[in-house]
N, C-alpha and C positions, 0 to 999 in steps of 0.2 A: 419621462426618463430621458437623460442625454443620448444624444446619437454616440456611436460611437468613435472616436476622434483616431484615426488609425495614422495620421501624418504630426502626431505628436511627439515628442522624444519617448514619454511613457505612454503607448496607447493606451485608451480608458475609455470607459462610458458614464465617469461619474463627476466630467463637466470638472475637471482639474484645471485647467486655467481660469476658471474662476476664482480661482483662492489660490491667489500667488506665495504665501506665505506656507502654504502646505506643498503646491508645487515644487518652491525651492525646496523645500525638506526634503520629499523623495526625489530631486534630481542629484539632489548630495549623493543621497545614498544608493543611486543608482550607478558608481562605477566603482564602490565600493564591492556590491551584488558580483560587477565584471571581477573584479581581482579575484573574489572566492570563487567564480565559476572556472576562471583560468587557471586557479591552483586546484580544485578539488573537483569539478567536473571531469567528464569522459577525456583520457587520455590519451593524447597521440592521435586524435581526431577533429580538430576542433578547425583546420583549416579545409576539411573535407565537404563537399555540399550532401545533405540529408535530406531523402523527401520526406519533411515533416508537417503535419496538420498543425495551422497555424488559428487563431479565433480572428474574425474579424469582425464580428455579430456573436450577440445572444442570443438572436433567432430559430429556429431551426434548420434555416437554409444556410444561414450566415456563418455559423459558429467555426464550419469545419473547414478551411481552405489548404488545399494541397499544394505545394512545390516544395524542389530543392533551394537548399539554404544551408547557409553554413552556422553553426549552433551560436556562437559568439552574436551574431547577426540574427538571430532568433528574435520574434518582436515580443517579449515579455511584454504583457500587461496589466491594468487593472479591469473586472469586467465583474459586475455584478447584474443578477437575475433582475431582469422586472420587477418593478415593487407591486404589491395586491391591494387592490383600493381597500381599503377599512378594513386590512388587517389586525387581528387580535392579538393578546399573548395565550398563547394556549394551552396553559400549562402553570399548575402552582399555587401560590396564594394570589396572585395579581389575574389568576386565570378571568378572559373576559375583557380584559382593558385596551385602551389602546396599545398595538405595538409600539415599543421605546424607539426614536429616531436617535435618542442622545444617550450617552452611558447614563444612568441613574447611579447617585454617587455613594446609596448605601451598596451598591454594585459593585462598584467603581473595582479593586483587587483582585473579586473574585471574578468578575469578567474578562481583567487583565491573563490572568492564570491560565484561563481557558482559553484563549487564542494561544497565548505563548505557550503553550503545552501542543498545540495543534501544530501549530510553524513551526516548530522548533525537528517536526516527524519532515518536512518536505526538503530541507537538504541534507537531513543525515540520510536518506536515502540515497541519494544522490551521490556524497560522499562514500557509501558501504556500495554502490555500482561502478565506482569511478573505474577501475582494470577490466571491467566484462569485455568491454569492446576489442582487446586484446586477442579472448579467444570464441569471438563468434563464431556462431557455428552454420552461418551463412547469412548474405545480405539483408535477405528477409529479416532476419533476428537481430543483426545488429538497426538497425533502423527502429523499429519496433523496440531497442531498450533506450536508444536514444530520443523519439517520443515521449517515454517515460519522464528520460531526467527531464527533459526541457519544462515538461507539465509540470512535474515538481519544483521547477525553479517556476513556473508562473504561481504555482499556488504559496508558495513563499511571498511571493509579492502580492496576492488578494489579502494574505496575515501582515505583513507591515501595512499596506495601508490604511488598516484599520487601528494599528498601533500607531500609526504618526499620526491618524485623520481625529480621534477618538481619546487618547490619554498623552498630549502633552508631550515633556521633556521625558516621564517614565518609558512613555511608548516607542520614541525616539534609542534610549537607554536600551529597550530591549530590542531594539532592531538590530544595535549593532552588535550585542549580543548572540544574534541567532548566527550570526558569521561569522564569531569566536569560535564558539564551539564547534570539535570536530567529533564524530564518529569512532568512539573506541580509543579516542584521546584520554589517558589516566589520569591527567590533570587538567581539563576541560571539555567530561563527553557530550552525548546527547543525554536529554534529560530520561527520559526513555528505555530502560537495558535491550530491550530487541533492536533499537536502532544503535546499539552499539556491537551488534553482533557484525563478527566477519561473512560478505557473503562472496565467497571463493569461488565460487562456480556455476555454470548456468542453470544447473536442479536447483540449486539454491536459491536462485534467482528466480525463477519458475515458481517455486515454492513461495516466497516471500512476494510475488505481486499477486500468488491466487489466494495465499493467508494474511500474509500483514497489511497490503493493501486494501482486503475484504474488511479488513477491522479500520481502517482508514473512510472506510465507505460507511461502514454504521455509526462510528464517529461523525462524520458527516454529515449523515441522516438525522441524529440527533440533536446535532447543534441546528441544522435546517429548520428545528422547531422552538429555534429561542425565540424570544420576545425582544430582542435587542435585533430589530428588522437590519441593520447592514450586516449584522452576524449571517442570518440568515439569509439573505439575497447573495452572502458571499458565496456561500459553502452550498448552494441550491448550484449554483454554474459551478461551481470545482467538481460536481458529482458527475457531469458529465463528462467530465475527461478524466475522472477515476474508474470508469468504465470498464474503459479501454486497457488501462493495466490488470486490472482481474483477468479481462479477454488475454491480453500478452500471457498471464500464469498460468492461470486456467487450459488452455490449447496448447502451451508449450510442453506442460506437465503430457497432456494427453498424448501428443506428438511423441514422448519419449516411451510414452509405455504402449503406443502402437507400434514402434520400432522392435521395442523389446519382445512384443509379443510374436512379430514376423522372424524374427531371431529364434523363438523357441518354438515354433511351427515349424521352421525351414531346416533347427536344428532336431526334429524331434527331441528336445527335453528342456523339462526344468532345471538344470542345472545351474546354481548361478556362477560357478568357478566357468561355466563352457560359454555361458550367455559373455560374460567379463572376455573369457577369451578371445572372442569375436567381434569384441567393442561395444560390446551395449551393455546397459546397466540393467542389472538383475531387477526384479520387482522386490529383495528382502530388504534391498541397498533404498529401493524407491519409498518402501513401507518408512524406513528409518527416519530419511530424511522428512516425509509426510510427517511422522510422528516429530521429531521436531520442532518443524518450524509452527504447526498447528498449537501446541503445548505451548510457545514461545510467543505466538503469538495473542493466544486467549487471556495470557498474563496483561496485555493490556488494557483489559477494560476496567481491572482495579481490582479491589477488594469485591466481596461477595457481600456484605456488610459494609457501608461509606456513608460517613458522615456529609462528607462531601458532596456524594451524588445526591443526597437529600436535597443539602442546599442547596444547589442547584437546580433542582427541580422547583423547589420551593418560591425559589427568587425569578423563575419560568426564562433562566438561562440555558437551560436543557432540557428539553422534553425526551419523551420515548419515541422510536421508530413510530411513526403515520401519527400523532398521539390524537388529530382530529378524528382521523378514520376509523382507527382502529379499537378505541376507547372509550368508555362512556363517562367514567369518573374522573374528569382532568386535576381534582384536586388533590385524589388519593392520602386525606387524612386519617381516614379510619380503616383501611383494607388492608390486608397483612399478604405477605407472600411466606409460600411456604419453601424453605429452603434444607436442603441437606446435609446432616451434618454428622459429622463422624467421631462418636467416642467406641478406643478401643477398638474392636475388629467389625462394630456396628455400626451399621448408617440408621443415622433417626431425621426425621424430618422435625422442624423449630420453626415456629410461626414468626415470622419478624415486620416489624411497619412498614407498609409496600415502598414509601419514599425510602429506605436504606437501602431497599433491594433494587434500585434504579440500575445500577451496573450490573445485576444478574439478571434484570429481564432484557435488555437490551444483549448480553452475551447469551440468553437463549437463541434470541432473532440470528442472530451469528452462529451461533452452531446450526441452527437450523438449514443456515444455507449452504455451509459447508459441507453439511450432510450431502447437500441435491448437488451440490460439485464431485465429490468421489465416487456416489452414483454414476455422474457420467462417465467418470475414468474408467468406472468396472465397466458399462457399456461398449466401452473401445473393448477389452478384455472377451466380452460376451461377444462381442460380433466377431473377432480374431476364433472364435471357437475355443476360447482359453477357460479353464472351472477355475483358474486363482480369482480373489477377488484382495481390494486393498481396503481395509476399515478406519476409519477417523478416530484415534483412541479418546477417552472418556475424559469428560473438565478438568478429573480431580490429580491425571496423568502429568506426572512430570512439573507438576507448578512451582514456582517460587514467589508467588504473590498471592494474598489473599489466608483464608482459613484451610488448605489446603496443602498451606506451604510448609516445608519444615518434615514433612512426614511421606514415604514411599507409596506409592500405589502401582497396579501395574496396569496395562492400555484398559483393560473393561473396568478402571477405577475403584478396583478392590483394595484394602490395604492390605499389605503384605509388611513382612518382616525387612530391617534393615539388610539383612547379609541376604537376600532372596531378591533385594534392588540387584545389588551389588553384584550379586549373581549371573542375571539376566541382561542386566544394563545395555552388555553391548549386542543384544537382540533385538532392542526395540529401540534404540538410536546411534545415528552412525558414530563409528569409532575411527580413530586417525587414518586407518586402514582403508575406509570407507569415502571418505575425506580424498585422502591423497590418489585413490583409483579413480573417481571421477575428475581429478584435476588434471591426472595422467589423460584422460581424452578429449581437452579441453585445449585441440587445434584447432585453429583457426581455417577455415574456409570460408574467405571471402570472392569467389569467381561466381560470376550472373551465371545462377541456375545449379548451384554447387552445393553441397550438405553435407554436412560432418556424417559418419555412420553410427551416431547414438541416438541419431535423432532423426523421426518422418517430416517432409516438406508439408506444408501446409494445405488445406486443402482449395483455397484458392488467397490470390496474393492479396495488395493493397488499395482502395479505392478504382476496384476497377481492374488492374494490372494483373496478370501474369508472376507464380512465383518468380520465374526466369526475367527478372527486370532489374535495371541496375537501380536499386533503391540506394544507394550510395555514392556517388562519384568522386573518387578520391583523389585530391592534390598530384598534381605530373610528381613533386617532388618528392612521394612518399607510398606510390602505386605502385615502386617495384616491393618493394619490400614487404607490403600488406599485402600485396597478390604473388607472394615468394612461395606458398606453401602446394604442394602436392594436392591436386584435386583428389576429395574422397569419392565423390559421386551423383550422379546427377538428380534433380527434386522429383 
């Protein structure tokens, strides 16, 4: 495997100056990357230094290197996993063979699809964060969402250069495509509807790296098991810096419903008009938002039924979560899964060919883990001495994709009557009201050691550091202004 070359204009470890003709490709399109980052990255920051983790290694000593940096100056690169001596495909009718180095060309479309459906999620993200930094709610946080975008714009670049290294003048065709398209654009979104959703505010944002990101990671995990080995070597090293955004969702979510819970301890009650009063966000408002993005997010692993994911399995472009470990039957021709279906006010269960239910077992492994994430929130809950607890409402809650879709259910996945949605609606997800309350506390405190009051400081800071650290240093010509705001309170 190549070292990795860190004094190159695109650092990489996949020995890119060897092949000058793909080199020049991605150096075109690398100040193309700059203009979109300049237009549609984090706003009003980009002259600012960030202590951001940079890779400079696939190692495990190497991968993670700490300093400030200003984002624009961020060293994007290319880095792909170790390759495994006499790796197989693992998965399919080919299961057994050697791993493909090259697209196999009865592949060739459907391979394309599957990366450019994967790229296509790392800068609409980016684009649906680009105002958070506006109103962080302290250094800590803003730091930490900026992490984020940067990882997203490197894994934008692991999917192009598999589209310029891999398919041609198409692959090319869709690179510059993934920079077209914006985020909630009516006339060119993302391919995607969660990534065309507005994210207004920091729950939001909380919410979407501990749920859309988590589905970003089983995505992941599954393409980690193609048989098209740079697929896989790509998306084995992006998982390690998809991590870390679950960690940002995940603890942020927590942090806000510790706060909330010290709010209704300190105020004896549940109240959430008295909790709202006092700046913190109620847990019904928290419930809603949960149920949202959770709902929002399950809709992408697809249909319940897929043709698609067959093929793909079939063709051993996508295997299941661990599919070595975990698996006995990798070719799954004759096993059926049993899946749930709903005529009338009945659930029946319907045998179907385990290859169509490839997106419902892989969206079990994903509920399953979101399960052990709400558990921990009610632990914040349970150690507070609080009895509220918050529940992950049910697959079939709130979908618009899939068998599912088209018809009401309410969180414990009952079906319910049309005017009984309609009814409750705005009990089990936020309403404008909902929305615009939390947007109301979304000031900014940016001063080392400072915290909004909807939200607990962390429990210890950055590689090392001290919440109380300047994890940002901001431009002389633009520190009065971002540090204008009225200290809430100290971490």
């Amino acid at each position: 495997m190549a070292k990795v070359d860190l004094a190159a204009r695109i650092p990489n470890n996949v020995d890119l100056s060897s092949d000058r003709r793909l080199q020049r490709a991605l150096e075109d399109w690398q100040p193309r990357f700059f203009d979109w980052w300049m237009e549609m990255g984090p706003e009003g920051f980009q002259a600012d230094q960030v202590y951001l983790r940079t890779a400079i290694d696939v190692g495990r000593d190497g991968w993670a290197h700490f300093d400030h940096v200003r984002m624009p100056e961020y060293r994007w690169g290319i880095f792909l996993a170790p390759a495994e001596e006499g790796r197989v495909i693992p998965c399919g009718d080919h299961f057994g063979q050697p791993a493909w180095q090259k697209v196999p060309g009865e592949y060739r479309n459907m391979l394309r699809r599957i990366i450019v459906t994967q790229a296509d999620t790392e800068p609409a993200s980016v684009e649906q964060q680009r105002l958070l930094g506006q109103t962080a709610p302290s250094l800590y946080d803003l730091r930490n969402l900026f992490q984020v975008n940067v990882e997203e714009g490197r894994h934008l670049w692991a999917m192009v250069y598999l589209l310029h290294t891999y398919f041609g003048r198409d692959g090319r065709e869709e690179a510059e495509d993934l920079l077209r398209r914006r985020s909630g654009n009516p006339d060119s979104p993302r391919i995607l509807g969660t990534f065309n959703e507005p994210v207004e505010d920091w729950l939001s944002f909380f919410m979407f790296t501990t749920f859309t990101d988590r589905d970003g990671k089983f995505q992941l995990l599954a393409l980690a098991e193609s048989g098209f080995d740079p697929l896989s070597r790509t998306t084995r090293f992006m998982l390690t810096e998809e991590a870390h955004h679950m960690f940002v969702g995940e603890t942020g979510v927590g942090r806000v419903i510790e706060r909330t819970a010290d709010l209704m301890n300190e105020l004896k009650t549940e109240d959430p008009d008295a909790i709202r009063a006092h700046g913190g966000i109620d847990l019904p408002t928290i419930q809603r938002y949960l149920n949202r993005w959770f709902s929002s997010s399950i809709n992408l692993f697809g249909g319940e039924q897929s043709s698609n994911a067959a093929h793909y399995f079939a063709a051993g472009l996508k295997g299941r979560y661990k599919e070595l470990e975990r698996f006995e039957d990798h070719v799954a021709l004759d096993a059926a899964y049993e899946l749930p279906t709903v005529v009338g006010d009945e659930v029946r269960r319907e045998q179907i060919p385990l290859r169509n239910a490839m997106n419902e077992i892989l969206r079990d492994d994903y509920v399953g883990d979101c399960e052990f994430v709400v558990d921990r929130w009610n632990r914040t809950l349970e150690k507070a001495g609080r009895p509220e607890r918050l529940t992950l409402p049910h697959r079939r809650f709130n979908r618009d994709m899939g068998i599912y879709s088209g018809r009401p259910f309410d969180p414990e996945g009952r079906p319910i009557a049309p005017e009984v949605w309609e009814a409750q609606r705005d009990r089990w997800l936020p309403t404008r009201a909902d929305v615009d309350f939390v947007r109301s506390l979304m000031q900014p405190e940016l001063r080392v050691g400072r915290i909004a009051g909807w939200i607990a400081p962390p429990r210890k800071g950055i590689n090392g550091n001290d919440f109380a650290w300047e994890y940002v240093r901001f431009d002389k010509s633009s520190a009065g202004v971002k540090l204008g705001a009225e200290p809430s309170r100290t971490g």
